[in-house]
Wavefront OBJ file of the C-alpha trace (Angstrom):
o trace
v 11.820 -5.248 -18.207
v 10.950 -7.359 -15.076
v 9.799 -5.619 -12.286
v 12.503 -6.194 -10.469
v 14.605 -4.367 -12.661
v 12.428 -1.522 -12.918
v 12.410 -1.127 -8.919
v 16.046 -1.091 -9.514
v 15.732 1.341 -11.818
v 13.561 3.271 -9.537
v 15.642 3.121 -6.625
v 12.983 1.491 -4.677
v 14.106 -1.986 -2.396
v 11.205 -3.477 -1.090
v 10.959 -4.047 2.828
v 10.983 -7.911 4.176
v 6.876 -8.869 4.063
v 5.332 -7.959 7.478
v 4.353 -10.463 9.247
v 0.981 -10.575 10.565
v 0.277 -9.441 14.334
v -3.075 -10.372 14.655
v -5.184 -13.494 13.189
v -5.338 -13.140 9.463
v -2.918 -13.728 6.280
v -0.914 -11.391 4.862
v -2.378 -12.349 1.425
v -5.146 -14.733 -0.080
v -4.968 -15.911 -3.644
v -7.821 -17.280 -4.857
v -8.375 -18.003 -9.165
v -6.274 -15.998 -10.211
v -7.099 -12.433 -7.612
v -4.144 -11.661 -4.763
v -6.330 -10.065 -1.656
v -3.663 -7.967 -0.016
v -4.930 -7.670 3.555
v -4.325 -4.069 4.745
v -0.720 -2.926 5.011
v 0.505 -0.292 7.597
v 3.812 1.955 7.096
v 6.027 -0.174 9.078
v 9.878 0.953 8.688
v 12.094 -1.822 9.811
v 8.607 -3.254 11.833
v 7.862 -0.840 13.297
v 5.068 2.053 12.900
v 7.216 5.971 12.643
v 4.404 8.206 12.422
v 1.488 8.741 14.324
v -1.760 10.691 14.807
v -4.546 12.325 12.401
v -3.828 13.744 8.967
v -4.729 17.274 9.037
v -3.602 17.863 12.969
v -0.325 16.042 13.519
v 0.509 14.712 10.509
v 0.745 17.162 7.640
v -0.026 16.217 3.770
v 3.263 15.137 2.657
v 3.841 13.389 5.206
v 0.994 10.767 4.991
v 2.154 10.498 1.243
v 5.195 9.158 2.206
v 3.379 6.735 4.624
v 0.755 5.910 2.196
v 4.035 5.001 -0.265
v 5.273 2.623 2.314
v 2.118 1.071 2.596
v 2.379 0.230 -1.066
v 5.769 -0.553 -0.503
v 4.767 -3.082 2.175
v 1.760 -4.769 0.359
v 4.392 -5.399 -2.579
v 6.437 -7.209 -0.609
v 3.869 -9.735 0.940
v 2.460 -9.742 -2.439
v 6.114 -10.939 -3.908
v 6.734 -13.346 -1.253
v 3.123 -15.168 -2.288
v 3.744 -14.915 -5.775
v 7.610 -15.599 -5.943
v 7.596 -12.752 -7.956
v 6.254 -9.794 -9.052
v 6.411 -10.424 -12.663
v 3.306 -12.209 -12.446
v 1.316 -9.345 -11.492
v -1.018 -8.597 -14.397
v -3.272 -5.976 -13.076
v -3.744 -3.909 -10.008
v -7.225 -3.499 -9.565
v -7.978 -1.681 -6.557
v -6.520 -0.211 -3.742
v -8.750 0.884 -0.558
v -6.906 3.435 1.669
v -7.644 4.693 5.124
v -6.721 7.799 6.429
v -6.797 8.681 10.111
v -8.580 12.343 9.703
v -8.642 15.264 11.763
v -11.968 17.011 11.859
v -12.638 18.749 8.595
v -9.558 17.242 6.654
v -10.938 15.690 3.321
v -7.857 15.545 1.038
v -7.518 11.740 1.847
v -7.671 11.636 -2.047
v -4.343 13.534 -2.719
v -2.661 11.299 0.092
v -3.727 8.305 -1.842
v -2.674 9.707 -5.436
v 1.186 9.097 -4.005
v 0.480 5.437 -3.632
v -1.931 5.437 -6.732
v 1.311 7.331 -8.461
v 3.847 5.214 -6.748
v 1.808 1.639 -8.734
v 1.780 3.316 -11.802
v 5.661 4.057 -11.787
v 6.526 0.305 -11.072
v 3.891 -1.363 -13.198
v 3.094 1.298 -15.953
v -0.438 0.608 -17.419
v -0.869 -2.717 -15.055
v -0.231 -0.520 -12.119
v -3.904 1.624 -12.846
v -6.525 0.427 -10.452
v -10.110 1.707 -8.959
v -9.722 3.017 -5.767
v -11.613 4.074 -2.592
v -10.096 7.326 -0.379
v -11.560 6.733 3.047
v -11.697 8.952 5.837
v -11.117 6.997 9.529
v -11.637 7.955 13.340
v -8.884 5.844 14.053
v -6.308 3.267 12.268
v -4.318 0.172 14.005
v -1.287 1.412 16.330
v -2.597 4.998 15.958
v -1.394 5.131 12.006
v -2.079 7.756 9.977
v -2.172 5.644 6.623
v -3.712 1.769 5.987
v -3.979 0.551 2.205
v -5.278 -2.557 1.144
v -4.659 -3.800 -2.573
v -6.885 -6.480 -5.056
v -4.572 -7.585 -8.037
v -4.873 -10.010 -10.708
v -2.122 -12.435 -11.344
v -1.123 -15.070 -14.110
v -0.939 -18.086 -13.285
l 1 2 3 4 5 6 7 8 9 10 11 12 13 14 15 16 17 18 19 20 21 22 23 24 25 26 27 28 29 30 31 32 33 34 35 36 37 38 39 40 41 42 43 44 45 46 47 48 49 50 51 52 53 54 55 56 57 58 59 60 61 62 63 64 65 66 67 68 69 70 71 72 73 74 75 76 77 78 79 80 81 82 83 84 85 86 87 88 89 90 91 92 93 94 95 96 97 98 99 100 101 102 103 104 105 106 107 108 109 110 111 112 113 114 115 116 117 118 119 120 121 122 123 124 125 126 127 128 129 130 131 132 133 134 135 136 137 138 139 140 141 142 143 144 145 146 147 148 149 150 151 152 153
């Protein structure tokens, strides 16, 4: 099944790729490794929720952000590709969670983009990962991932 399909099948649509406010690329592919610059949870462009997990963003909340961010980096990652098909291995995601004093479930908000790879790609979509605790994100986000996949040529 191509990917495609099985976002379909998923009822998942994947935004337009964001396009870069600041001085970098979206993505970087270099022998045969995608470097998916860090993607915020931009509905329709624009950042929804803001402030620090654990004081005015609840749990579920920056799950659902943390799923757009995925949601996000898969469609810059389609638009370099052409398509997602070629994706042969997510390797690692690195996620940044804006963090109240003494919140340190930043793990459990990444397992819902962690969860969210594995549903589209299956075994391809299992990667190493980093949970990361920030002061502060971009545009006063709660959520920032940034993804390293392999892809076939």
């Amino acid at each position: 099944m191509s990917i495609d399909a099985r976002l379909k099948e998923l009822g998942i649509e994947l935004p337009d790729a964001a396009s870069p406010s600041f001085n970098y690329v979206p993505v970087i592919l270099h022998r045969g490794v995608a470097y998916v610059s860090g993607q915020m949870p931009k509905v329709e462009g624009e950042v929804r929720v803001f402030g620090k997990v654990g004081a005015e963003v609840d749990l579920a909340t920056a799950q659902g952000e943390a799923r757009i961010c995925i949601l996000q980096g898969l469609a810059c990652l389609r638009q370099s590709l052409g398509s997602l098909d070629r994706v042969e291995q997510v390797l690692k995601i690195n996620g940044f969670v804006a963090s109240a004093p003494g919140f340190n479930a930043q793990p459990k908000v990444l397992d819902a983009a962690s969860d969210l790879l594995a549903e589209i790609f299956g075994e391809a979509g299992r990667h190493a990962r980093a949970a990361i605790g920030a002061a502060e994100l971009p545009r006063n986000a709660a959520v920032e991932i940034e993804m390293t996949v392999a892809y076939r040529d």
